[in-house]
C-alpha positions, 0 to 999 in steps of 0.5 A: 302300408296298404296299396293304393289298389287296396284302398281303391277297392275299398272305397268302391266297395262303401260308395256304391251302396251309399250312391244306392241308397241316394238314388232310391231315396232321393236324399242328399244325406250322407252322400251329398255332393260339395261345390268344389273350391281351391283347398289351402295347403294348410287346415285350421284346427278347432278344438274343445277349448274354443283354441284355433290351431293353424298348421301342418297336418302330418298324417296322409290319411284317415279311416272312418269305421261305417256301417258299411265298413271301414273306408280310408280317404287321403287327406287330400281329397278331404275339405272338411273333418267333424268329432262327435264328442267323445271322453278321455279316460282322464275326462270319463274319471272327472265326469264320474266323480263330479257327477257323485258330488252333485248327488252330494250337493257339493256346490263345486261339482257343477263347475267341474262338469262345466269344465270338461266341456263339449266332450261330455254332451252325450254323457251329460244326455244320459246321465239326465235321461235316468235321473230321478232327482228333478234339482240335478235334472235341472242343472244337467240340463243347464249344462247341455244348453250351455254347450248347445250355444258353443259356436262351432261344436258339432254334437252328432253321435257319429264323426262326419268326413266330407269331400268335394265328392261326397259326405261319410259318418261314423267312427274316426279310428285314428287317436292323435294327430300329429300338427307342424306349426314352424319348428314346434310339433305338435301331438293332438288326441282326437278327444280334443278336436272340434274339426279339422277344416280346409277354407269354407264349404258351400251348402245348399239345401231346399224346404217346404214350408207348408201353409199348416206352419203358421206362426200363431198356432207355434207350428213353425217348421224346424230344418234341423239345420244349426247355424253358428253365431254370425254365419251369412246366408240366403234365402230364395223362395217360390210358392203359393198358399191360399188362405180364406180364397186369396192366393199369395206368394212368400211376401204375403198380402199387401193389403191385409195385415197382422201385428204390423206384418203383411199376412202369409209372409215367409219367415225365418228365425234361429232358435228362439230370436224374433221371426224376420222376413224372408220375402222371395229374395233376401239375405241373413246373419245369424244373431246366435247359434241355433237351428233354422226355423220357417214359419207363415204369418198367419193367424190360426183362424181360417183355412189355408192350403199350399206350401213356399219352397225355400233354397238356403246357401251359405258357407259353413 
């Protein structure tokens, strides 16, 4: 057993760099800090399944290898644990072979990739990447956007661990978990966990919407934010843009619209859904999972200049 000097010493040793490269930066990624909020005593577990476990977390503690070296949190400063999808040896053999099968037309093999799930996203990429045949490119790329739509899946290359301190990616070392529920124990290879989640985290994140997003010409701005299904949040925006010499703030012109919309209105959508407006107050639901995409109502003729700022807050 390492002493708790060790680890102390340790984490130190990864944290100052990344409070380093957020001081010169100016980004809040991957250190950003979490609102802190009364943890329950027991996590929810998701798995590759779509299954939800309740139950007692047996392990203490958890290593993530980084770039800046391995760094061990104890489970009780952790809100939050994400899994890059990763394959077991069973799914990397079934991957293998159903992919051959495909190549060989086998009606079947499609099915048998569906099956595999979440866990073969990055293979899936892959596997697209260096196809020639244009008809299984086709069907490689159904199948990455039908885990695309998975609500809760997180599809990073690299495992995410947050406190309410600080955020930490890289690889999670630990194999399988091991869960109480009442009398039954559990045992939980990490090639079959979604995340690991301790109540909600609140996020907070500001965009510039410059007045070259405009809707007409699809140069909307994508955030890079994914969204679940359902998940609430809201929208507080400031700014002004001119277009064509009139000044105007996030809700537009009231005088001069386009395709029954004010001009220059703020607007937010996920994924490919109808743009709704955003106005400087305002609160969403997401109606699918998606990323979080602003535009301005504007037609492409003109000129424009300016930019609205936006402040997201929801809980993930």
């Amino acid at each position: 057993m390492r002493s708790q000097a060790g680890i102390v010493k340790q984490a130190i040793q990864v944290l100052l760099p990344l409070l380093a490269f957020c001081a010169v930066t100016g980004r809040p990624s991957p250190c950003e800090s979490q609102e802190s909020a009364a943890k329950n005593e027991t996590p929810t577990f998701g798995l590759t399944g779509g299954q939800v476990l309740i139950g007692k977390l047996e392990e203490e503690e958890l290593s993530i290898l980084t770039s800046y070296g391995k760094l061990t949190v104890p489970f009780k400063e952790i809100r939050r644990v994400r899994f890059s999808p990763r394959l077991s040896q069973e799914g990397r053999e079934t991957l293998d072979k159903a992919f051959e099968r495909l190549r060989k037309k086998d009606p079947e093999a499609l099915d048998d990739l569906r099956e595999i799930g979440p866990a073969c996203y990055r293979s899936l990429l892959t596997l697209r990447g260096l196809e020639e045949d244009e008809t299984i490119r086709k069907q490689l790329s159904g199948l990455i956007r039908g885990i695309e739509t998975i609500n809760d899946i997180y599809l990073e290359t690299e495992d995410e661990i947050t406190t309410q301190r600080f955020t930490i990616r890289g690889t999670i070392e630990i194999g399988t978990f091991h869960i109480t529920r009442g009398s039954i124990k559990l045992e939980i290879p990490s090639t079959d966990m979604v995340y690991i989640a301790w109540g909600e985290l609140a996020t907070s994140k500001t965009w510039k919407v410059k007045s070259s997003n405009i809707e007409s010409s699809n140069r909307h701005l994508s955030t890079g934010y994914k969204l679940r299904k359902g998940q609430k949040f809201s929208l507080e925006s400031s700014g002004t843009v001119i277009w064509q010499g009139r000044s105007f703030g996030p809700v537009g012109l009231s005088n001069h619209s386009w395709n029954s919309r004010s001009m220059g209105s703020l607007q937010w959508r996920v994924g490919k859904q109808a743009w709704q407006l955003a106005g400087t107050k305002s609160t969403g639901r997401a109606p699918v999972s998606g990323e979080l995409q602003f535009s301005i109502h504007l037609t492409s003729g003109g000129t424009a200049s300016g930019f609205f700022n936006v402040k997201f807050r929801s809980k993930k």
